[in-house]
C-alpha positions as a LaTeX table, in Angstrom:
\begin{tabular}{lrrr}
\hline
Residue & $x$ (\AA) & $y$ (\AA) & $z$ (\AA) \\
\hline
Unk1 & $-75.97$ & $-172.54$ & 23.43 \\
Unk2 & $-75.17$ & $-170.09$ & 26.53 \\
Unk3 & $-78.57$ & $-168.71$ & 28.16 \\
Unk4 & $-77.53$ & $-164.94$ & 26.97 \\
Unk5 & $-77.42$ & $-166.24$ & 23.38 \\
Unk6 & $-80.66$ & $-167.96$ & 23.79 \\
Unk7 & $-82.09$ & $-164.40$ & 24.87 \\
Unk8 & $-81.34$ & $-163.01$ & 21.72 \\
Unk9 & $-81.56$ & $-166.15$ & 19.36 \\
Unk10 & $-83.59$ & $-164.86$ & 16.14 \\
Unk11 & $-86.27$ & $-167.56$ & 17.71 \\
Unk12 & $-87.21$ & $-165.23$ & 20.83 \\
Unk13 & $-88.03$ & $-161.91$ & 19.31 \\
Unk14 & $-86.27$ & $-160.16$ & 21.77 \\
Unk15 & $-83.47$ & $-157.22$ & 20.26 \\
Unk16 & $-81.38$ & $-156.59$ & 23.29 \\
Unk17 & $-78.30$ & $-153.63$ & 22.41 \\
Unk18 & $-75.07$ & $-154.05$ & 22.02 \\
Unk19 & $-74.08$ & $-152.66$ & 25.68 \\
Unk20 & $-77.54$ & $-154.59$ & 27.01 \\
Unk21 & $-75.63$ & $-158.00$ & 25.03 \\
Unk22 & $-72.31$ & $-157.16$ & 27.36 \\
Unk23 & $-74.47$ & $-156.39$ & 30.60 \\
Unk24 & $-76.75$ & $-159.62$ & 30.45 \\
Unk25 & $-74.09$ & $-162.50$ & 30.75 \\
Unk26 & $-72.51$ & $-160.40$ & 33.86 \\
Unk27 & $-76.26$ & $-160.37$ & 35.32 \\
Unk28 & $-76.71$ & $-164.45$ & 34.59 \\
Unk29 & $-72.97$ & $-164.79$ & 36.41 \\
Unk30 & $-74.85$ & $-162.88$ & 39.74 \\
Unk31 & $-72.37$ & $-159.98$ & 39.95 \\
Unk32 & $-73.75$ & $-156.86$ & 41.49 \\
Unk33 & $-74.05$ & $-153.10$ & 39.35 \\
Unk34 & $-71.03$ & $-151.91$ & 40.76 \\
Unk35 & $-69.31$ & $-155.18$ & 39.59 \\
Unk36 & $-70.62$ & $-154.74$ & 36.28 \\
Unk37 & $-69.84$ & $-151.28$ & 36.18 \\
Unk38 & $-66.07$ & $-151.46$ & 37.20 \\
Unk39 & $-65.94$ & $-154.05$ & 34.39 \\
Unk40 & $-67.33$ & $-151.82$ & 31.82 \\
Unk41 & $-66.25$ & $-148.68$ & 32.53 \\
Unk42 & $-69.87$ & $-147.12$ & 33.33 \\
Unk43 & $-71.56$ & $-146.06$ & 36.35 \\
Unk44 & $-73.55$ & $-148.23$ & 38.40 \\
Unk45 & $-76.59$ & $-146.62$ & 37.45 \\
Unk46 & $-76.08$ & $-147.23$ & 33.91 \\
Unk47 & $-75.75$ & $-150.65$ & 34.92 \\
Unk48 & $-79.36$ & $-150.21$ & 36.54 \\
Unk49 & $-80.94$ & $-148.62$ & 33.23 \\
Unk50 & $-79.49$ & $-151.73$ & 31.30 \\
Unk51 & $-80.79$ & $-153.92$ & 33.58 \\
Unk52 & $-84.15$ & $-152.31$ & 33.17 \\
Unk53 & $-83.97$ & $-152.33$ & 30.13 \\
Unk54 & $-83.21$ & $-155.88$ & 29.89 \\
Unk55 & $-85.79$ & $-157.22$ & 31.89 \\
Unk56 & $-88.95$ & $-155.49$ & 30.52 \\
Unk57 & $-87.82$ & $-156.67$ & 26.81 \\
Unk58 & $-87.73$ & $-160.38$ & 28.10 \\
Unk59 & $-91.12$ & $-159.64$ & 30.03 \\
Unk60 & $-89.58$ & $-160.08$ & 33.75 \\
Unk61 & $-89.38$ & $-158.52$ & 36.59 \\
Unk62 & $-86.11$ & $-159.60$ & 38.60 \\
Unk63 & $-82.83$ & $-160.65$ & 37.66 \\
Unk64 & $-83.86$ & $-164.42$ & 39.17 \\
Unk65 & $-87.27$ & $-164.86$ & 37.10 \\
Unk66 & $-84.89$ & $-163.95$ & 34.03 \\
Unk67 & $-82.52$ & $-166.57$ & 34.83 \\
Unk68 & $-85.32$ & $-168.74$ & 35.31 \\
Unk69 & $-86.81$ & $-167.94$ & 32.00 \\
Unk70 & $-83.46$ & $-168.49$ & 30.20 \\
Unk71 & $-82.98$ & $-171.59$ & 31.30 \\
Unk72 & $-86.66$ & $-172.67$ & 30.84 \\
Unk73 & $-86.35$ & $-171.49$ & 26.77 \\
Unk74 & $-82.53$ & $-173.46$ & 27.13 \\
Unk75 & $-84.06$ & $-176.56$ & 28.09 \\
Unk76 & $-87.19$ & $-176.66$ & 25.69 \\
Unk77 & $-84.60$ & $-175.50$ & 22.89 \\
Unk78 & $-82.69$ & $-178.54$ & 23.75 \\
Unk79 & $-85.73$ & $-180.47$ & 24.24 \\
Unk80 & $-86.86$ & $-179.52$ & 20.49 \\
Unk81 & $-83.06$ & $-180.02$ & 19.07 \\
Unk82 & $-82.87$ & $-183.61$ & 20.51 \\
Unk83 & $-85.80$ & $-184.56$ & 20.72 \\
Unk84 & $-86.12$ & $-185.93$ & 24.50 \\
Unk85 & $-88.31$ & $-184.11$ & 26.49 \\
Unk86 & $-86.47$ & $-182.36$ & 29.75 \\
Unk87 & $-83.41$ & $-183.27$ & 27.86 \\
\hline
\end{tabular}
């Protein structure tokens, strides 16, 4: 399972929108709001408000502690699926 799938897996609680489901895997990847924004036809402030957006519904306050989160929840869902702990 990719970490931006995990972030809105029915098992997190978390309802990200459709445009917040297009700007998350671009954050994971490290590209920068004006990346993201060329590649969706926005402004970079847009980018900004999803990003905002993103990060307060998954309780976090920078793009790195959400990356970190994800793949905390992506190893302990792997973990529970498997059956080996820090699998």
């Amino acid at each position: 399972m990719r970490l931006e799938d995990l972030a809105t897996s029915a098992e997190s609680g978390v309802h990200l929108s459709p445009r917040e489901k297009d700007v998350l895997p671009l954050l994971l990847q490290g590209h920068t709001s004006k990346e993201i924004a060329r590649a969706l036809c926005v402004s970079p402030r847009t980018v900004d408000i999803y990003r905002s957006a993103i990060l307060a519904k998954m309780r976090v306050r920078k793009t790195a502690q959400l990356h970190y989160a994800l793949t905390k929840r992506h190893t302990l869902s792997v973990a529970d699926r498997t059956g080996v702990a820090g699998a």
